[in-house]
VEXDRENMAR-929966 format. One record per residue: residue number from 1; x, y, z of N, C-alpha, C in turn. Coordinates in steps of 0.02 Angstrom, whole numbers, plus 50000, padded with zeros to 5 digits. Layout:
<seros>
SERO	resi	nu	nv	nw	cau	cav	caw	cu	cv	cw
SERO	NUM	X	Y	Z	X	Y	Z	X	Y	Z $
...
</seros>
This chain:
<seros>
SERO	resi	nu	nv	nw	cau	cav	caw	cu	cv	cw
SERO	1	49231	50238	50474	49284	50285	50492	49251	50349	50516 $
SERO	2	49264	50387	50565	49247	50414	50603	49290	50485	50582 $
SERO	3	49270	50544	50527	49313	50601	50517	49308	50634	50543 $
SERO	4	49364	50655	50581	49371	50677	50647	49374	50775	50632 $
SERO	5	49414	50775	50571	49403	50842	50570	49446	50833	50484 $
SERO	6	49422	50893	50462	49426	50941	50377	49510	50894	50374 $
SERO	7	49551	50881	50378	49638	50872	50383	49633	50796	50389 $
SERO	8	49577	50775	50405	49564	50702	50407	49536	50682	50348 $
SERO	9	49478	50733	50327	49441	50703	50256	49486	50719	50202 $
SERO	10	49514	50781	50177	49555	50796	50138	49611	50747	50108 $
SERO	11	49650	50707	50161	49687	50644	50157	49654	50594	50153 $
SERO	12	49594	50564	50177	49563	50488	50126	49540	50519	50078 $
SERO	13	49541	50594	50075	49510	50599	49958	49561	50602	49925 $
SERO	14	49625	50604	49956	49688	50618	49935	49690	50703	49901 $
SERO	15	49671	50753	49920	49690	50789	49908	49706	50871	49948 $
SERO	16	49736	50897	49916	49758	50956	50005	49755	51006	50002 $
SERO	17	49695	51031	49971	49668	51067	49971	49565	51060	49936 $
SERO	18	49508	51089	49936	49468	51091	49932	49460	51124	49844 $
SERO	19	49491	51160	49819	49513	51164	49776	49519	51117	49709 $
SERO	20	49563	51051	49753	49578	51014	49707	49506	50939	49705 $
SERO	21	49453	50956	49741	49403	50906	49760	49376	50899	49666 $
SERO	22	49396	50847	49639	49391	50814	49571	49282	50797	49563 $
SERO	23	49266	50796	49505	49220	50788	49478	49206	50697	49526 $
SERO	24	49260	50662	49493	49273	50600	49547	49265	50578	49598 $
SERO	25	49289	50650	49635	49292	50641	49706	49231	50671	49744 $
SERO	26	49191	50694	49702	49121	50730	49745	49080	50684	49783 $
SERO	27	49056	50603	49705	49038	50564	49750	49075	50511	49831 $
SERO	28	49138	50517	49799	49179	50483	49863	49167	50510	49937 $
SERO	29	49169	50598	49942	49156	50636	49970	49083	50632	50001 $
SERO	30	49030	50630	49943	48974	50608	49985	48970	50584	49998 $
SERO	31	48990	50498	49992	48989	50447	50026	49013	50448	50113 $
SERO	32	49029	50504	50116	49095	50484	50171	49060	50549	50229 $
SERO	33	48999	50594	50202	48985	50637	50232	48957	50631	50295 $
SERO	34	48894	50555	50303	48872	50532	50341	48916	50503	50415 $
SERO	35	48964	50492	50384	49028	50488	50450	49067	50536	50485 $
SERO	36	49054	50595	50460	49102	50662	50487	49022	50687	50531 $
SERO	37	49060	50730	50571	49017	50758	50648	48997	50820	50594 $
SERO	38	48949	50842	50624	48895	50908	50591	48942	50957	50573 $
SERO	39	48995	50973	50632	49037	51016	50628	49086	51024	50561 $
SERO	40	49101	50960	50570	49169	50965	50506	49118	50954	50452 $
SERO	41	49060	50925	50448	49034	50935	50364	49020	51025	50335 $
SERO	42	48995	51077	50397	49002	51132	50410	49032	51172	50374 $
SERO	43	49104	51160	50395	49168	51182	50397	49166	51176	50321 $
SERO	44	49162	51103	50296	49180	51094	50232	49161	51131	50182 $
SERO	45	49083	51132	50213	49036	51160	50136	49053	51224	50155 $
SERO	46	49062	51248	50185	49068	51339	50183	49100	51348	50147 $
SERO	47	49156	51315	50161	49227	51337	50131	49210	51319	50047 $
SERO	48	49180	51291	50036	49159	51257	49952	49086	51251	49929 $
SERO	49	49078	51319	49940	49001	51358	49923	48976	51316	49836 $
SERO	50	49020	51316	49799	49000	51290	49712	49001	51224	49743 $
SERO	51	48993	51187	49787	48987	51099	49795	48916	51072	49746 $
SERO	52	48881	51111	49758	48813	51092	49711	48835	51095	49646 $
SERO	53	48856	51159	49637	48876	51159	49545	48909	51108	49517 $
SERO	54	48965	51075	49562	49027	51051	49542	48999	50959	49554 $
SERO	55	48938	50967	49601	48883	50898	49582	48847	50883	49538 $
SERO	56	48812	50956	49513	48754	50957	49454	48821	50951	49374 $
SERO	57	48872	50968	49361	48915	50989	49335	48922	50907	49319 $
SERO	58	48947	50868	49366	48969	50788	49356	48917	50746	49311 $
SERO	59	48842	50759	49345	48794	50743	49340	48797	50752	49252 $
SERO	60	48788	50820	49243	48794	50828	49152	48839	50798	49117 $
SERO	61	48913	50811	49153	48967	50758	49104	48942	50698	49097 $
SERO	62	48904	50652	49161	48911	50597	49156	48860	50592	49095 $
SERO	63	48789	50628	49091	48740	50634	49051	48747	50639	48972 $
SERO	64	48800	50684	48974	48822	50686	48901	48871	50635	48848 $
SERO	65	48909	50616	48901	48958	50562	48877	48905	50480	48869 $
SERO	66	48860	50484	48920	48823	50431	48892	48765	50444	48802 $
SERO	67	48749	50520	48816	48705	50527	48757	48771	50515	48686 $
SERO	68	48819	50522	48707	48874	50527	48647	48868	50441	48632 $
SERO	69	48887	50419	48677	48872	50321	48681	48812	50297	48639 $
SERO	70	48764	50350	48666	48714	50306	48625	48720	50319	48570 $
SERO	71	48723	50396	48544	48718	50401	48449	48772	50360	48418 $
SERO	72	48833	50337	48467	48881	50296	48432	48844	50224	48420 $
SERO	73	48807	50204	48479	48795	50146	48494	48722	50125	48415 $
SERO	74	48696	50162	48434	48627	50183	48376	48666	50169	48287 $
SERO	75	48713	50211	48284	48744	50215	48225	48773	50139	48201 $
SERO	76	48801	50092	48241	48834	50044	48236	48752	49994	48241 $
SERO	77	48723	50013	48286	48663	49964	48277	48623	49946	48198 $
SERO	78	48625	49997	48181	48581	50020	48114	48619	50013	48063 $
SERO	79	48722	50002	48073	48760	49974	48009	48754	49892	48016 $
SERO	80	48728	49870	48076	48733	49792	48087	48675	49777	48052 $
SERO	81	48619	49801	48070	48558	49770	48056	48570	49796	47972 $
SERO	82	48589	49837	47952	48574	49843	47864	48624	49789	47839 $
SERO	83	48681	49771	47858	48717	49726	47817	48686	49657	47833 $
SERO	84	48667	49650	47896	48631	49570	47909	48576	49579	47861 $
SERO	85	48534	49631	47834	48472	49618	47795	48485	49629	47722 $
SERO	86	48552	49636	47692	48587	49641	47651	48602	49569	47612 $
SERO	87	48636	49556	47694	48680	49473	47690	48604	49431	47674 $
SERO	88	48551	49440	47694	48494	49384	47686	48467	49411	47634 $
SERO	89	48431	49469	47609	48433	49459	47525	48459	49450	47477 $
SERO	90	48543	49419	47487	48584	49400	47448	48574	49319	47436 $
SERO	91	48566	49307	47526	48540	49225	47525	48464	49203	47479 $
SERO	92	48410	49258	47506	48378	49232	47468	48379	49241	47396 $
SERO	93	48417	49282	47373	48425	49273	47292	48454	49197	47254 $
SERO	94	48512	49180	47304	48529	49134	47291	48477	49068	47301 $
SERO	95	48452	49073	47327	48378	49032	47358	48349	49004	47301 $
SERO	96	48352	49069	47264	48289	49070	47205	48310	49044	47161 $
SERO	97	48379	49040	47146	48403	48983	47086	48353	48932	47084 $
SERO	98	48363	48922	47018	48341	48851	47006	48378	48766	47010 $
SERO	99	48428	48824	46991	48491	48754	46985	48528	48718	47051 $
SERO	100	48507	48745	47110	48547	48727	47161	48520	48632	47190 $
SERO	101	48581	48619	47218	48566	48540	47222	48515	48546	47306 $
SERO	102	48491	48495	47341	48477	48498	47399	48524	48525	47457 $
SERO	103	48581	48497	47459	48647	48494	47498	48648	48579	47504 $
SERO	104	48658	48620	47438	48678	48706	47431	48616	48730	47482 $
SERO	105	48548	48713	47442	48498	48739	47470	48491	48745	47558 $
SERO	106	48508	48679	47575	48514	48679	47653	48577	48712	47670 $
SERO	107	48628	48709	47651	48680	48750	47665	48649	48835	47689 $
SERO	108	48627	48862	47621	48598	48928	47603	48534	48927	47678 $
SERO	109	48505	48897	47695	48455	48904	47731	48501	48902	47800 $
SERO	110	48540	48866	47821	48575	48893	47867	48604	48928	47877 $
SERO	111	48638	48962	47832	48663	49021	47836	48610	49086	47840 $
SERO	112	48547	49088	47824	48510	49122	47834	48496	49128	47886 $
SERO	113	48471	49057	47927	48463	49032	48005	48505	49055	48052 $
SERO	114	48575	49058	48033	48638	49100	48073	48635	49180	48072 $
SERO	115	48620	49184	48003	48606	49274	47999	48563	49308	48038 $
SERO	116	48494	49260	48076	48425	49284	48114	48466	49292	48166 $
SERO	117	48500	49236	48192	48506	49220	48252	48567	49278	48270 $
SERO	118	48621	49280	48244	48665	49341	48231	48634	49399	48270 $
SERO	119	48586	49420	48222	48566	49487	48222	48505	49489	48320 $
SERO	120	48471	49428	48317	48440	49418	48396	48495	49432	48449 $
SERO	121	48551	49397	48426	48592	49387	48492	48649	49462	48482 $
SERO	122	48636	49510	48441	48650	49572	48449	48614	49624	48463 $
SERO	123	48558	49611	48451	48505	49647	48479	48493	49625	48568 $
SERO	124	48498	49558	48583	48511	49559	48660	48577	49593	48691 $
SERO	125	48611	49592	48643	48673	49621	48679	48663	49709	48691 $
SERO	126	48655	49728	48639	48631	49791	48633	48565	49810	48706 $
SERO	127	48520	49781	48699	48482	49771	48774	48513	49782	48834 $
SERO	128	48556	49754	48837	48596	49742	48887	48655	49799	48904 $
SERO	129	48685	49802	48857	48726	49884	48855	48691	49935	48883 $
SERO	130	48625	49952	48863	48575	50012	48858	48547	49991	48927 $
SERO	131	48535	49949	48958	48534	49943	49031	48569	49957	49074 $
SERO	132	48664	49947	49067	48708	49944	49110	48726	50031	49082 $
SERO	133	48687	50044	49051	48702	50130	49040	48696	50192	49084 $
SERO	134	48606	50141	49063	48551	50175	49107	48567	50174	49187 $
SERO	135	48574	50106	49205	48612	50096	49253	48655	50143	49290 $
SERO	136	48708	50142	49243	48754	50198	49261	48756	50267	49279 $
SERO	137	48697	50299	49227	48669	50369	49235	48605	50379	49304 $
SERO	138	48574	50331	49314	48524	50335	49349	48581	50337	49429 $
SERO	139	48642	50301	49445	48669	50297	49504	48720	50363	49510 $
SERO	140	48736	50388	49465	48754	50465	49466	48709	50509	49485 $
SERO	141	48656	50503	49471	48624	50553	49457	48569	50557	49538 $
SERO	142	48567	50480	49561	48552	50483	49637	48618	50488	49666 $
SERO	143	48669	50469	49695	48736	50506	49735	48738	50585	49715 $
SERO	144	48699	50613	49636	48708	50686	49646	48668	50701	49694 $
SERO	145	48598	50675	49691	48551	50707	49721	48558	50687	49814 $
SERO	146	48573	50622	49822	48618	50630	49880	48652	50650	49912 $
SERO	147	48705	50698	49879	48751	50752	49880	48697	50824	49925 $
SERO	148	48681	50809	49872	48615	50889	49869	48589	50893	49938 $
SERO	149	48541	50823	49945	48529	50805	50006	48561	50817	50067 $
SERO	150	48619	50780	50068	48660	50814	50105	48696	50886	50118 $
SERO	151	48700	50900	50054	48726	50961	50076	48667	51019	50126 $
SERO	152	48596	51017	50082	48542	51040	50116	48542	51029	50194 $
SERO	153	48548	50971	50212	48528	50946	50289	48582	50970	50319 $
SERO	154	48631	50955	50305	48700	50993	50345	48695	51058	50348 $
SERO	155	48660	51102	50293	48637	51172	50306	48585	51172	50374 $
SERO	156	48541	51143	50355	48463	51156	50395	48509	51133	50465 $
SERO	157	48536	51089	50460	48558	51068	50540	48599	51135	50558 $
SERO	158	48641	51149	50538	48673	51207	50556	48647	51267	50573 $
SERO	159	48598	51276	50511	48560	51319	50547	48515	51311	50628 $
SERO	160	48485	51273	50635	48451	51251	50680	48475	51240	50738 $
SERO	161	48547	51213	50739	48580	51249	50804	48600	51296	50821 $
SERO	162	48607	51349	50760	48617	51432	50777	48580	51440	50801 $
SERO	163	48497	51435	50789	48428	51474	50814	48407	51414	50845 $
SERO	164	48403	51383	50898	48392	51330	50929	48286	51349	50938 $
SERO	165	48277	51418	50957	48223	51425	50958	48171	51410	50893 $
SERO	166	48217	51405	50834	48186	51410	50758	48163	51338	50740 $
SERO	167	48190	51301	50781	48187	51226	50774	48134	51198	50819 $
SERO	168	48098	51240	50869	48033	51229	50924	47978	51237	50900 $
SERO	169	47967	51285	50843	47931	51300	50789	47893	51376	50843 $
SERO	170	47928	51394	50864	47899	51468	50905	47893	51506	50850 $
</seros>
């Protein structure tokens, strides 16, 4: 899509004024910068001088709401693993009877066997969360710096056709 001018981008972010450009909508916006002419990206950023803040700004929410994830995530990790190592020194107490027939004993050993495996296949899961996290923060945090990027080059270009001589390196 080809944004033809500021009255064009405003309506695919859905909003109508610059004002209302959402934490949300910064990356949508950058995405979309590479398609508008030098001019109207120009236009834009002038008019919305805090665009960096209101990028670096997203960047932290997103940063913080994940650090909140993890101490939740950490906390629940560390109530799983103490009751699974709970649940298996209970097994092996029972273990230690003397009186148990073969049949209990194998019973008891599988259930121990389930308790390992339990606690592996939550610890992969957990792996896996803490990836699609990281994930998540690492692709914020390049569209911020993308942003940035852009916003910079749309400066330097602007500038550089004001002073056309500044750009010859005279």
């Amino acid at each position: 899509m080809d944004n033809e001018n500021e009255a064009e981008v405003k309506r695919a972010l859905g909003i109508s004024s610059w004002r209302n450009l959402s934490k949300d909508k910064v990356i949508k916006f950058a995405a979309m910068m590479p398609d508008m002419s030098t001019e109207v990206r120009l236009k834009i950023i002038e008019q919305f001088p805090a665009f960096k803040d209101l990028a670096k700004n997203s960047v932290d929410s997103v940063k913080k709401a994940y650090e909140s994830t993890l101490s939740a995530n950490e906390k629940s990790q560390e109530n799983f693993h103490q009751a699974s190592q709970q649940h298996r020194e209970a097994l092996k107490e029972d273990l230690g009877r003397d009186d148990l027939s073969w049949e209990q004993r194998q019973f008891l050993h599988d259930r121990f066997q389930q308790n390992v495996g339990q606690e592996a296949q939550k610890d992969s899961e957990n792996k896996q969360f803490l990836e699609r996290g990281f994930r998540t923060v690492a692709v914020t945090a390049s569209a911020a710096i993308a942003v940035g990027a852009v916003f910079v080059g749309a400066r330097i270009m602007g500038e550089s056709k004001e002073n056309p001589e500044d750009s010859l390196g005279s």
